[in-house]
PyMOL Python script that loads the backbone (N, CA, C, O; Angstrom):
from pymol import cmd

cmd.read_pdbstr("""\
ATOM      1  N   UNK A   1       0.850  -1.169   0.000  1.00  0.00           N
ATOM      2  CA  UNK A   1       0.000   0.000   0.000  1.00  0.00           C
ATOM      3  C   UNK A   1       0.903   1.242   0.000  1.00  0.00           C
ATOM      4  O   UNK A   1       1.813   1.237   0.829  1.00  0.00           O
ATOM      5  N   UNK A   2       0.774   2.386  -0.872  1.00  0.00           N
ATOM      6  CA  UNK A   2       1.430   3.738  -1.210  1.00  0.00           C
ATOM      7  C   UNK A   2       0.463   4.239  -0.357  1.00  0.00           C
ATOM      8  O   UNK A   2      -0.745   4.002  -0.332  1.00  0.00           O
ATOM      9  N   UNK A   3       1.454   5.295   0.662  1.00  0.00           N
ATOM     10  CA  UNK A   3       0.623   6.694   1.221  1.00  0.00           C
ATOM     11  C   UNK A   3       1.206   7.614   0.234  1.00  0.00           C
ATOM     12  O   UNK A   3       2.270   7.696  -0.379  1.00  0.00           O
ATOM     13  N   UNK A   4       0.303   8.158   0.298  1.00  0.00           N
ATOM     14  CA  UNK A   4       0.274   9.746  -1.001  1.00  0.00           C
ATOM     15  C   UNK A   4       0.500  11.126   0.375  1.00  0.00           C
ATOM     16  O   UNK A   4      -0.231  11.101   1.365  1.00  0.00           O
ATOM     17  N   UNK A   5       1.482  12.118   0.220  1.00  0.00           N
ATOM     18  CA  UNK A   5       1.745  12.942   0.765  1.00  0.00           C
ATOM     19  C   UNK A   5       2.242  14.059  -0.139  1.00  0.00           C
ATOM     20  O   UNK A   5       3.233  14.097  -0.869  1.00  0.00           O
ATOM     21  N   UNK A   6       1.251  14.998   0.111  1.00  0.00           N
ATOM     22  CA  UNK A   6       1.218  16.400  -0.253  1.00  0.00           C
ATOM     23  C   UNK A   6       1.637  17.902   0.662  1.00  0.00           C
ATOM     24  O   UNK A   6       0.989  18.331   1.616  1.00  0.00           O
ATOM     25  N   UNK A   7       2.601  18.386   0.209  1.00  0.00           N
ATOM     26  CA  UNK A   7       2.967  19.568   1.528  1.00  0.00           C
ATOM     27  C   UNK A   7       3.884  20.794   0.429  1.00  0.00           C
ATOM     28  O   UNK A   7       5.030  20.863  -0.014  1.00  0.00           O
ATOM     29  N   UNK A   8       2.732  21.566   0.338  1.00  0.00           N
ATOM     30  CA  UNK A   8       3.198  22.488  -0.591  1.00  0.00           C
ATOM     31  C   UNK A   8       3.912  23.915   0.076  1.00  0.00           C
ATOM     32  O   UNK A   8       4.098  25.061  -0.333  1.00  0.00           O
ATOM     33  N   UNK A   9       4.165  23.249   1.194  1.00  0.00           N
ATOM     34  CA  UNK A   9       4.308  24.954   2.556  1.00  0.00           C
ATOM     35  C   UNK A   9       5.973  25.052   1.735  1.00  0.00           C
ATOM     36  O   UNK A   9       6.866  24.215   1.861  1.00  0.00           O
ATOM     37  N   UNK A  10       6.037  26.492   0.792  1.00  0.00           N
ATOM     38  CA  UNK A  10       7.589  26.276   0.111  1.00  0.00           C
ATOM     39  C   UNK A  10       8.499  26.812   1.365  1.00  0.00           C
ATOM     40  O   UNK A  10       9.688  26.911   1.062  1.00  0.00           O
ATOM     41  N   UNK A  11       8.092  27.274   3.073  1.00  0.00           N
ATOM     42  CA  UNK A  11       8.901  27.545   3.699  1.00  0.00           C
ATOM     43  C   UNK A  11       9.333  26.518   4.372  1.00  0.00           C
ATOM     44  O   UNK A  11      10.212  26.845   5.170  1.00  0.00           O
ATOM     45  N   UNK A  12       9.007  25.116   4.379  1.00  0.00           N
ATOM     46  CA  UNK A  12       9.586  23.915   5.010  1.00  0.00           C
ATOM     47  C   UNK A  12      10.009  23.474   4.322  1.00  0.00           C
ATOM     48  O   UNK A  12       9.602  23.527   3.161  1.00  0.00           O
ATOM     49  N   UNK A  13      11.696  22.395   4.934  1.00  0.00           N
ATOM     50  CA  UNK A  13      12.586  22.062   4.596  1.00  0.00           C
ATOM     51  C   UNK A  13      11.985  20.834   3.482  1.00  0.00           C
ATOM     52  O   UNK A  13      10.860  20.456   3.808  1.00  0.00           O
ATOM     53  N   UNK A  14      12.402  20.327   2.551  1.00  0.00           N
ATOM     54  CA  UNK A  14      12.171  18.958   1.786  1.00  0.00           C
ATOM     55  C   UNK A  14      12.067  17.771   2.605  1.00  0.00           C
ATOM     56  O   UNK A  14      11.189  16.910   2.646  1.00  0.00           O
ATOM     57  N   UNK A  15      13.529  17.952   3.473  1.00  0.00           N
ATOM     58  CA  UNK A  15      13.261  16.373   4.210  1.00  0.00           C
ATOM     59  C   UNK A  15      12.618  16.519   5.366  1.00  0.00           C
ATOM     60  O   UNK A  15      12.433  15.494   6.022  1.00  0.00           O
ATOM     61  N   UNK A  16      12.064  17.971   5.961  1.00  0.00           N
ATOM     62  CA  UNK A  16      11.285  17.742   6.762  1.00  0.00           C
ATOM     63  C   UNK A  16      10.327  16.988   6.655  1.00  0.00           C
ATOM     64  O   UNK A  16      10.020  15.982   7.295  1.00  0.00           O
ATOM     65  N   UNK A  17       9.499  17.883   5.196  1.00  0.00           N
ATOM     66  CA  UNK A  17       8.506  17.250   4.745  1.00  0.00           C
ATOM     67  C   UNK A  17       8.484  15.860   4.580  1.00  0.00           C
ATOM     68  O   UNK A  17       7.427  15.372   4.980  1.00  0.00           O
ATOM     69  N   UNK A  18       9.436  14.905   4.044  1.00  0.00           N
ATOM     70  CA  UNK A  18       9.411  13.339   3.898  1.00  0.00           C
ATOM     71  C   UNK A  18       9.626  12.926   5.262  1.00  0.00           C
ATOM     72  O   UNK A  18       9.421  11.712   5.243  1.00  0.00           O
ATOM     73  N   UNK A  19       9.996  13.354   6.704  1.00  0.00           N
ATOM     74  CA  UNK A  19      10.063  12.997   7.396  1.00  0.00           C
ATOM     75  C   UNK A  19       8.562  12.845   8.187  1.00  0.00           C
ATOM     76  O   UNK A  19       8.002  11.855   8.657  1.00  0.00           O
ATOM     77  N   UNK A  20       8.298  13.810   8.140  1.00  0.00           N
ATOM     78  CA  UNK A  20       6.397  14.083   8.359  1.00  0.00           C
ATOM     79  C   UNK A  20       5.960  13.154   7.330  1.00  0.00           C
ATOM     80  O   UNK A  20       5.149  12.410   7.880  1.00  0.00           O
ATOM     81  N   UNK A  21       6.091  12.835   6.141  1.00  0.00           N
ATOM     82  CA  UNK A  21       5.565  11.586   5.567  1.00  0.00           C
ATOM     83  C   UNK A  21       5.676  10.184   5.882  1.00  0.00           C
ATOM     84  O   UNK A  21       4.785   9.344   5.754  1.00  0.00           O
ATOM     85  N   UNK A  22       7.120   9.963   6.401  1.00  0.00           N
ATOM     86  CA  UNK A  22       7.117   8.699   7.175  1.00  0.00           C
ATOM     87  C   UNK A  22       6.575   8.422   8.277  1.00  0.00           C
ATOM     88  O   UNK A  22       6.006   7.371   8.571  1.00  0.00           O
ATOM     89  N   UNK A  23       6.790   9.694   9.165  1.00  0.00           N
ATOM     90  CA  UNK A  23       6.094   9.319  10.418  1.00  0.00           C
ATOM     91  C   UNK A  23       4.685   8.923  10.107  1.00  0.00           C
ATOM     92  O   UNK A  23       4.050   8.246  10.915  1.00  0.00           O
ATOM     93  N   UNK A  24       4.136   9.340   8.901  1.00  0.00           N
ATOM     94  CA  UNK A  24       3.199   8.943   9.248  1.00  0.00           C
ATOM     95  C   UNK A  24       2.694   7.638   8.434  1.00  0.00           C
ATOM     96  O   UNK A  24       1.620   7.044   8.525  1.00  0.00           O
ATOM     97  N   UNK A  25       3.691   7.413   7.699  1.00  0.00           N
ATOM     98  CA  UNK A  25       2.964   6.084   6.680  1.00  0.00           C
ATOM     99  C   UNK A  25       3.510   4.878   8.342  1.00  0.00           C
ATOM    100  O   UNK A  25       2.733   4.001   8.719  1.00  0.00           O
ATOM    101  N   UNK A  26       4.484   5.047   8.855  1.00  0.00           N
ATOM    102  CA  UNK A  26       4.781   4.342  10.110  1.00  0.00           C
ATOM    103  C   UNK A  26       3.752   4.236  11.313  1.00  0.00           C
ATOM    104  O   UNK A  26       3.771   3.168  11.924  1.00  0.00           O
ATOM    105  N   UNK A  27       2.868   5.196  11.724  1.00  0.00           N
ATOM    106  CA  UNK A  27       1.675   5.800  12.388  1.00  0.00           C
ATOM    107  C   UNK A  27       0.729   4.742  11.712  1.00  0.00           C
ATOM    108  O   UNK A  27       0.860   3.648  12.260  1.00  0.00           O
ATOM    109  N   UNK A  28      -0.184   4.740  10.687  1.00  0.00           N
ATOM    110  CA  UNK A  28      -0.843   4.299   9.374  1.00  0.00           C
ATOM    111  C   UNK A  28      -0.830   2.488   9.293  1.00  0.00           C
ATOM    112  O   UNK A  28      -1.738   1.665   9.413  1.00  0.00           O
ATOM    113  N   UNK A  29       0.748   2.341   9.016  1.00  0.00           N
ATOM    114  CA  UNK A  29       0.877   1.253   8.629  1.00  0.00           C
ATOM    115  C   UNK A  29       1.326   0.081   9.493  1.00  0.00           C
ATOM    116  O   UNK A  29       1.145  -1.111   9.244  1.00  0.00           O
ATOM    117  N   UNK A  30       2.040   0.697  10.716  1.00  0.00           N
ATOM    118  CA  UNK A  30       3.052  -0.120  11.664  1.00  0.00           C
ATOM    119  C   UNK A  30       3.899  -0.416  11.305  1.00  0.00           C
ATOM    120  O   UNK A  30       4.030  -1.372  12.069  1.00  0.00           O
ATOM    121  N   UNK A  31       4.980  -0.461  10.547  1.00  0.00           N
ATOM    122  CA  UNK A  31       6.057  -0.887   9.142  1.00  0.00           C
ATOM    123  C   UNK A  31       6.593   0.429   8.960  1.00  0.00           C
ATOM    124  O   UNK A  31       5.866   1.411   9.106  1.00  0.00           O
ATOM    125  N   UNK A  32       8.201   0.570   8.554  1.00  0.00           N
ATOM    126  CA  UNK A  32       8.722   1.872   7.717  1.00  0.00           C
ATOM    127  C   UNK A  32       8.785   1.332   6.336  1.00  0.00           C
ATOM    128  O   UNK A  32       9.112   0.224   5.910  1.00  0.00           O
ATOM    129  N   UNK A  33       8.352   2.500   5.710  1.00  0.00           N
ATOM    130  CA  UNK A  33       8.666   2.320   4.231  1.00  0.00           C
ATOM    131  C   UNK A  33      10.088   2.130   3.719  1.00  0.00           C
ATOM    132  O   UNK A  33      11.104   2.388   4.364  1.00  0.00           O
ATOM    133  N   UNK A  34      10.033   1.615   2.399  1.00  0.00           N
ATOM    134  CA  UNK A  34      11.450   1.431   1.607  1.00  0.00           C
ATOM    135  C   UNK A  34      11.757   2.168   0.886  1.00  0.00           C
ATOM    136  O   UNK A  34      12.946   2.179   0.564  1.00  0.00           O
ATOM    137  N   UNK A  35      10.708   3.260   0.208  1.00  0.00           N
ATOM    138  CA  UNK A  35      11.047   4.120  -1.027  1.00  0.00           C
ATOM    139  C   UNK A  35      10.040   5.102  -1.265  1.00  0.00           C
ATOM    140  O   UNK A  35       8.847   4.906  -1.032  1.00  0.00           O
ATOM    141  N   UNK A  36      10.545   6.225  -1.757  1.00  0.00           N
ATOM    142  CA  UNK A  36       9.595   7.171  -2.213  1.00  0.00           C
ATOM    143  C   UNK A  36       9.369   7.251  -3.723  1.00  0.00           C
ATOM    144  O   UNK A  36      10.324   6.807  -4.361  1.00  0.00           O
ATOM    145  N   UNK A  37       8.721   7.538  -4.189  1.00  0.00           N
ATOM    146  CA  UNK A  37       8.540   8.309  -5.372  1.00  0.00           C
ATOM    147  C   UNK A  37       8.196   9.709  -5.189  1.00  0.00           C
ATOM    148  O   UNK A  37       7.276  10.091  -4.466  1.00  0.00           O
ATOM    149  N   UNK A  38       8.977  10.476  -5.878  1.00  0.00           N
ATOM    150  CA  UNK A  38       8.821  12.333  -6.354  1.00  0.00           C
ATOM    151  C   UNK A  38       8.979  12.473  -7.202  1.00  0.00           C
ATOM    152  O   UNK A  38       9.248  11.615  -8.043  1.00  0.00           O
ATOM    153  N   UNK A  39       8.824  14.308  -7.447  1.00  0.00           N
ATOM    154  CA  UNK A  39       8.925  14.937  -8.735  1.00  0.00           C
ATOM    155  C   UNK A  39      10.323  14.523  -8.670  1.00  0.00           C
ATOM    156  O   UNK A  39      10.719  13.951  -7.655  1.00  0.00           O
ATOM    157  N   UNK A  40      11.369  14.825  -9.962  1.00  0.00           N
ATOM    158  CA  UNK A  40      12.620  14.889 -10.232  1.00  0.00           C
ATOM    159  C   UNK A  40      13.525  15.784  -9.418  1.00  0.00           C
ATOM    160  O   UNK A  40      14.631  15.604  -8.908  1.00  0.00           O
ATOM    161  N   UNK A  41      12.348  17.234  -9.484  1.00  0.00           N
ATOM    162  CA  UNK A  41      13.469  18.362  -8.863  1.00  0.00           C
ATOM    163  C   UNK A  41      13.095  17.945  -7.440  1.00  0.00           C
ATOM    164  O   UNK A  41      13.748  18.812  -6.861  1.00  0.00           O
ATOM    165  N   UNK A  42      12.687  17.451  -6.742  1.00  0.00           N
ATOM    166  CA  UNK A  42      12.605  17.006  -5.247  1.00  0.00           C
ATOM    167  C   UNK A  42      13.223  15.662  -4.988  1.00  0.00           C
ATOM    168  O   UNK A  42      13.379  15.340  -3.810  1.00  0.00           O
ATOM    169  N   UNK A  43      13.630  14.756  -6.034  1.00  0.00           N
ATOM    170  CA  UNK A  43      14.014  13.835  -5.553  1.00  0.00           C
ATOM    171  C   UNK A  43      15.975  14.463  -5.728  1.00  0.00           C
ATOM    172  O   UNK A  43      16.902  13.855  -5.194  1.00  0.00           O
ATOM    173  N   UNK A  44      16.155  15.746  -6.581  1.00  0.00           N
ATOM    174  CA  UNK A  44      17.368  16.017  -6.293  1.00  0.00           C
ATOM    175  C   UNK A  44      17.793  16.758  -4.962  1.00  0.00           C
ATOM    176  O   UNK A  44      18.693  16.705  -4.124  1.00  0.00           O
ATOM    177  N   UNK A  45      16.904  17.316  -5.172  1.00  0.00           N
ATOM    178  CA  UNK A  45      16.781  18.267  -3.819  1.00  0.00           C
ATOM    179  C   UNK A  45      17.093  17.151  -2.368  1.00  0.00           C
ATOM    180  O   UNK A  45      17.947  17.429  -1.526  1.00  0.00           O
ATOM    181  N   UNK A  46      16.282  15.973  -2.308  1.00  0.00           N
ATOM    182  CA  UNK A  46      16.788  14.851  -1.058  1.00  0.00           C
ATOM    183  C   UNK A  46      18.126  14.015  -1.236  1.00  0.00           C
ATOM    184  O   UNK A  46      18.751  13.292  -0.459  1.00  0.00           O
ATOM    185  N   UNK A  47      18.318  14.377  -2.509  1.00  0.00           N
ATOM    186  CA  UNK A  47      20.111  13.682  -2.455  1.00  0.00           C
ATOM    187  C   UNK A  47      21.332  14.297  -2.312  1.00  0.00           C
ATOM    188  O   UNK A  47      22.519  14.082  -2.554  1.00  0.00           O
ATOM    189  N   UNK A  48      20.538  15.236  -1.778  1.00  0.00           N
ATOM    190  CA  UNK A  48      21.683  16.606  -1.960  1.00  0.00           C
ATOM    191  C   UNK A  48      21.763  16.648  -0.073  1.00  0.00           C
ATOM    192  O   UNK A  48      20.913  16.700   0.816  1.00  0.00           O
ATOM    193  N   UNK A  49      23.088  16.598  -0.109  1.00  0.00           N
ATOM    194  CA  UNK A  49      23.206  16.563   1.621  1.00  0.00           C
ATOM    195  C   UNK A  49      23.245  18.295   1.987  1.00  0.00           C
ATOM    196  O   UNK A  49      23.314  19.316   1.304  1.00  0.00           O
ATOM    197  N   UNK A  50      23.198  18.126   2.787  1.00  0.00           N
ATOM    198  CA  UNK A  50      22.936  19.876   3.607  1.00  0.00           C
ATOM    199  C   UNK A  50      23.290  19.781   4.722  1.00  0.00           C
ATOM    200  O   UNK A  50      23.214  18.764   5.411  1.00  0.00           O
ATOM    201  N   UNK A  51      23.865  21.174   5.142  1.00  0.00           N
ATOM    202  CA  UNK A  51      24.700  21.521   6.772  1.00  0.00           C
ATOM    203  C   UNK A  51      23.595  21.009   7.555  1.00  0.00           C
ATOM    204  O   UNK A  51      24.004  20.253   8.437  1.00  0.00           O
ATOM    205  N   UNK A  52      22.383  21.151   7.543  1.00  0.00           N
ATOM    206  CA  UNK A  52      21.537  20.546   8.661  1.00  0.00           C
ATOM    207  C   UNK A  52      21.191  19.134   8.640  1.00  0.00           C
ATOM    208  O   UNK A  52      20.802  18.694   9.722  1.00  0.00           O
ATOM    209  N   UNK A  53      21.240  18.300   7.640  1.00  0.00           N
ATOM    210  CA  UNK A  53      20.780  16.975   6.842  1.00  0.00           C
ATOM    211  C   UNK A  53      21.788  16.376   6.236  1.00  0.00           C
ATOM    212  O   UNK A  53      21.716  16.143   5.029  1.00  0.00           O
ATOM    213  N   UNK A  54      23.092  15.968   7.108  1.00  0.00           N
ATOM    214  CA  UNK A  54      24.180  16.086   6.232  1.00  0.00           C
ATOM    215  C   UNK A  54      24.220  14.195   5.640  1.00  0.00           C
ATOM    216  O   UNK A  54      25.093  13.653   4.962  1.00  0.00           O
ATOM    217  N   UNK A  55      23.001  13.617   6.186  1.00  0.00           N
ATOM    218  CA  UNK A  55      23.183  12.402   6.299  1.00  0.00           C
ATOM    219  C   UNK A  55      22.543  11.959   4.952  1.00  0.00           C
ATOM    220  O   UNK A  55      22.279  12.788   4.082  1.00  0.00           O
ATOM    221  N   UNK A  56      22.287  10.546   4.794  1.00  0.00           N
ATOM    222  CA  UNK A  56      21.425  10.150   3.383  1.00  0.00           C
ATOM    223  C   UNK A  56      19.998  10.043   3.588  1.00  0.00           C
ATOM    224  O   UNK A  56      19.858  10.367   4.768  1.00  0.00           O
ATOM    225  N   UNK A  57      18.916   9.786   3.136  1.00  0.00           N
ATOM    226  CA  UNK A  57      17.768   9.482   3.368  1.00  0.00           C
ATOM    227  C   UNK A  57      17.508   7.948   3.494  1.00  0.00           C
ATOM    228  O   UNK A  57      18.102   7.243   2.679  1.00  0.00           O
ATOM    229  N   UNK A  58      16.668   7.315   4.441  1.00  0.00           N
ATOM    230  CA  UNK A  58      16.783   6.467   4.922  1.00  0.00           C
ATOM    231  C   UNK A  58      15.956   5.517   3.630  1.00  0.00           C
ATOM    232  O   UNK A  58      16.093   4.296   3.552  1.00  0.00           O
ATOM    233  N   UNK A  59      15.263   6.171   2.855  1.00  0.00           N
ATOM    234  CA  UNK A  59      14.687   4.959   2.058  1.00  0.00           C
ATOM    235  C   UNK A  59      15.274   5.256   0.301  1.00  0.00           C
ATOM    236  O   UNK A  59      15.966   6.236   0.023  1.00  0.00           O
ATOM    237  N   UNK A  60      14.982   4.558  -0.393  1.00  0.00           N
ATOM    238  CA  UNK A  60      15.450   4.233  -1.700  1.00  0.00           C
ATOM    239  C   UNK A  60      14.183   5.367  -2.414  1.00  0.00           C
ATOM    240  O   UNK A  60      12.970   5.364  -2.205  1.00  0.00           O
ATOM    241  N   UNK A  61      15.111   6.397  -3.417  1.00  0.00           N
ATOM    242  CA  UNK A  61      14.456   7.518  -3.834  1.00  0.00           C
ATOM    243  C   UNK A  61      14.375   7.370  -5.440  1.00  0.00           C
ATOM    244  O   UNK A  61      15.382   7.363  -6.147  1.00  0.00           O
ATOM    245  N   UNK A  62      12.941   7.241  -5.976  1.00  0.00           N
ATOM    246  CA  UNK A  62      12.589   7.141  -7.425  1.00  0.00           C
ATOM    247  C   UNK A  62      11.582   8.854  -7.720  1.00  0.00           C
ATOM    248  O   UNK A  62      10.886   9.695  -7.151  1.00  0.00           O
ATOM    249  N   UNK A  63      12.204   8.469  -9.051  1.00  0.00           N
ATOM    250  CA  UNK A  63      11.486   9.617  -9.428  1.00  0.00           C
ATOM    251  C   UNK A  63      10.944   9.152 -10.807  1.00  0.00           C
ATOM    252  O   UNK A  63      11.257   8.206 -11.529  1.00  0.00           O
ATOM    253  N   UNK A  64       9.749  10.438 -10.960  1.00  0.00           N
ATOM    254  CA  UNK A  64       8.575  10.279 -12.094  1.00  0.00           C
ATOM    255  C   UNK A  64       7.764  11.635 -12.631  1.00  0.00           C
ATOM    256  O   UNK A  64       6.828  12.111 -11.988  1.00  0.00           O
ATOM    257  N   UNK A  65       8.181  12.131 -13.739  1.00  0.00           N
ATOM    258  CA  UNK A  65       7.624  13.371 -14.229  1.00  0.00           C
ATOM    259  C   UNK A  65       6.401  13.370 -13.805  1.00  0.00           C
ATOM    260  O   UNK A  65       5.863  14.399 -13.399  1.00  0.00           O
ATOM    261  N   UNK A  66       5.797  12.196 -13.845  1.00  0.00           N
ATOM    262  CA  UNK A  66       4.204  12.536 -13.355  1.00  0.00           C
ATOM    263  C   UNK A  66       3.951  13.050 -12.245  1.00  0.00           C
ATOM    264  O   UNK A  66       2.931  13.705 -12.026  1.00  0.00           O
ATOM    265  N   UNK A  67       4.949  12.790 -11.313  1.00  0.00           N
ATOM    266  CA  UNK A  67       4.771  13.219  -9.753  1.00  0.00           C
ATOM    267  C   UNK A  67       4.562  14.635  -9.588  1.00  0.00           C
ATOM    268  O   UNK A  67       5.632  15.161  -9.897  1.00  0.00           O
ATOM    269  N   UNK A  68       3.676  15.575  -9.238  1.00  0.00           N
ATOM    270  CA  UNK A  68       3.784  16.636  -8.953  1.00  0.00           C
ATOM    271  C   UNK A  68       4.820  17.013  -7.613  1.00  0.00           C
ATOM    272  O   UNK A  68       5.106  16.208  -6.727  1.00  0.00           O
ATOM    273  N   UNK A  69       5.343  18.547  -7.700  1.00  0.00           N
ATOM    274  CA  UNK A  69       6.277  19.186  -6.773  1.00  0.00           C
ATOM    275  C   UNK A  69       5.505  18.694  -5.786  1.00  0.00           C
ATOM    276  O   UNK A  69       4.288  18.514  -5.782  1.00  0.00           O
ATOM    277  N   UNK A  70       6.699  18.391  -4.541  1.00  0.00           N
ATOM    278  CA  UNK A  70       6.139  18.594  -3.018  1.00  0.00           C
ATOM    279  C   UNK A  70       5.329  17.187  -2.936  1.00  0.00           C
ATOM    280  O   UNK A  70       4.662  17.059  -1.909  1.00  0.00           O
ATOM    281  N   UNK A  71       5.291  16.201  -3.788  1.00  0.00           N
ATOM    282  CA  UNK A  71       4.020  15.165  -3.657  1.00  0.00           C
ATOM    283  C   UNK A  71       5.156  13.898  -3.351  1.00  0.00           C
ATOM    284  O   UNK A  71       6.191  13.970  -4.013  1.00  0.00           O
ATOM    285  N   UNK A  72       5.068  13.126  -2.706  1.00  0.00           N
ATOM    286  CA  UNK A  72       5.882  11.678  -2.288  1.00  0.00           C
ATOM    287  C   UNK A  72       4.263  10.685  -2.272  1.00  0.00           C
ATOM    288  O   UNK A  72       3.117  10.885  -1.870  1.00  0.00           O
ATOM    289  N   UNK A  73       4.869   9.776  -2.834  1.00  0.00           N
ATOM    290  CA  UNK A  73       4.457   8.391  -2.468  1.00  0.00           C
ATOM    291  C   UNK A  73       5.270   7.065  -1.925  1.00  0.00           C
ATOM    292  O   UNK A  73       5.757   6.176  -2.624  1.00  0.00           O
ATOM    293  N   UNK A  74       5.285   7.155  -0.709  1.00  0.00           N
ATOM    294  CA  UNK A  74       6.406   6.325   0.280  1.00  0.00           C
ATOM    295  C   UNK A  74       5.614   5.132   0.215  1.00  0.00           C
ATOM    296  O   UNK A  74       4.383   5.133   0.229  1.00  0.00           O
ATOM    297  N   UNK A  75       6.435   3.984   0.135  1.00  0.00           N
ATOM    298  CA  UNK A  75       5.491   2.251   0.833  1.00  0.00           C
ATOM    299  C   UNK A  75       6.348   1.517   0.418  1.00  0.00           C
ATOM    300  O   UNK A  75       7.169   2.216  -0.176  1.00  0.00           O
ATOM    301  N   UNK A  76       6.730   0.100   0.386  1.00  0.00           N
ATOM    302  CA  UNK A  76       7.611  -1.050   0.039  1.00  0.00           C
ATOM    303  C   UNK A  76       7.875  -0.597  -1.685  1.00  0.00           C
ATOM    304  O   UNK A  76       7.262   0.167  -2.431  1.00  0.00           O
ATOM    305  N   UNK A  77       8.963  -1.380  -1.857  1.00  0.00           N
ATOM    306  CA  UNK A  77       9.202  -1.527  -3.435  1.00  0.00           C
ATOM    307  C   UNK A  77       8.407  -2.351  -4.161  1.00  0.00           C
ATOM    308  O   UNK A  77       8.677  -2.467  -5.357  1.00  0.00           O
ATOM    309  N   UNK A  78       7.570  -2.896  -3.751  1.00  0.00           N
ATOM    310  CA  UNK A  78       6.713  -3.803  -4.509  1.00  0.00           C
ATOM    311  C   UNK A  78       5.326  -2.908  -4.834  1.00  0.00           C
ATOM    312  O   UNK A  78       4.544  -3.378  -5.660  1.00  0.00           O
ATOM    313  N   UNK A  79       5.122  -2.076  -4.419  1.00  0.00           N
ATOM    314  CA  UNK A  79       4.665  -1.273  -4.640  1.00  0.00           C
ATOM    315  C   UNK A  79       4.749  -0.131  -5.430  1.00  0.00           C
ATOM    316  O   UNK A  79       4.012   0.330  -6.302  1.00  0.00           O
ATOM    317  N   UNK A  80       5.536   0.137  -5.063  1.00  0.00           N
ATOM    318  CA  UNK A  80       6.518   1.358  -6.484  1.00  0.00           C
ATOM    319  C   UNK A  80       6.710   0.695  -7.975  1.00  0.00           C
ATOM    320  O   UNK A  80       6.441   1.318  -9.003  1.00  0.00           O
ATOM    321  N   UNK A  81       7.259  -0.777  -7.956  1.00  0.00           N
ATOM    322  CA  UNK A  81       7.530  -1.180  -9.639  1.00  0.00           C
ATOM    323  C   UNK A  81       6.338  -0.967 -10.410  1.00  0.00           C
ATOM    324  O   UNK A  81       6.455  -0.497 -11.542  1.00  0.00           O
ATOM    325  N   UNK A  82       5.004  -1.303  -9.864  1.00  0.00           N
ATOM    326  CA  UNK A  82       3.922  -1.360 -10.913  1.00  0.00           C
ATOM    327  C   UNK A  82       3.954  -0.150 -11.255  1.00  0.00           C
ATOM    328  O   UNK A  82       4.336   0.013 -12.414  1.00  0.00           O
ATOM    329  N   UNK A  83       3.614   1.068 -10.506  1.00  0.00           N
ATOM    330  CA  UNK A  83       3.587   2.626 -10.996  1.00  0.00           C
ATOM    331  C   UNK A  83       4.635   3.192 -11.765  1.00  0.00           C
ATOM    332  O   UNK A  83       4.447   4.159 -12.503  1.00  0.00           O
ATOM    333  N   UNK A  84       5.809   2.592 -11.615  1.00  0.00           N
ATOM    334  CA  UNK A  84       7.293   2.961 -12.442  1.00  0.00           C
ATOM    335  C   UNK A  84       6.673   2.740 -13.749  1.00  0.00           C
ATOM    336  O   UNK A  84       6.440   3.537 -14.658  1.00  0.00           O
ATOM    337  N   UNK A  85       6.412   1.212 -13.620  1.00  0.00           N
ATOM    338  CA  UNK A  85       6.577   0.549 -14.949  1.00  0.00           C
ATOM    339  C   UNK A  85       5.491   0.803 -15.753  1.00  0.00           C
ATOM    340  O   UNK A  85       5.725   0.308 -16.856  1.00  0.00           O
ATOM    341  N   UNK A  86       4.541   1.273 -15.733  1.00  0.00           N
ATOM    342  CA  UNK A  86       3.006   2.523 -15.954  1.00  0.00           C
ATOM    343  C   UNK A  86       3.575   3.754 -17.202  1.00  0.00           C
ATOM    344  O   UNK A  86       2.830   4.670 -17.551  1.00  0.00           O
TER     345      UNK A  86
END
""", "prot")
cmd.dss("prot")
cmd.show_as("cartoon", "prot")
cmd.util.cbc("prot")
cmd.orient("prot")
């Protein structure tokens, strides 16, 4: 199962935002997710380390023109191939 997360606030951080997405697909599901799907320019934006975030992101990051800005869909990889492959 994909949780769909939307957070268009452009004054919060990116990985805040995916962090507020896990907590809550974790909240939701009982399980952490394995991967997100984003737009392109957000999935560069989370690979890009930063003085505050200097670390990696904890799940496996895909991207998809279809994805609108600011939009993640976090859940297992078995989940993500069908929509890739779409």
């Amino acid at each position: 199962m994909l949780l769909g997360w939307y957070d268009p606030d452009r004054k919060r951080n990116i990985r805040l935002k995916l962090d507020t997405a896990i907590e809550r697909y974790v909240e939701k599901f009982g399980a952490s997710p394995e991967v997100v799907l984003t737009n392109p320019v957000d999935a560069v934006e989370l690979r890009t380390p930063t003085r505050r975030h200097p670390g990696e992101i904890p799940l496996a990051i895909h991207e998809a023109t279809f994805v609108p800005r600011w939009t993640f869909y976090i859940g297992d990889e078995t989940d993500i191939e069908p929509v890739i492959a779409a």
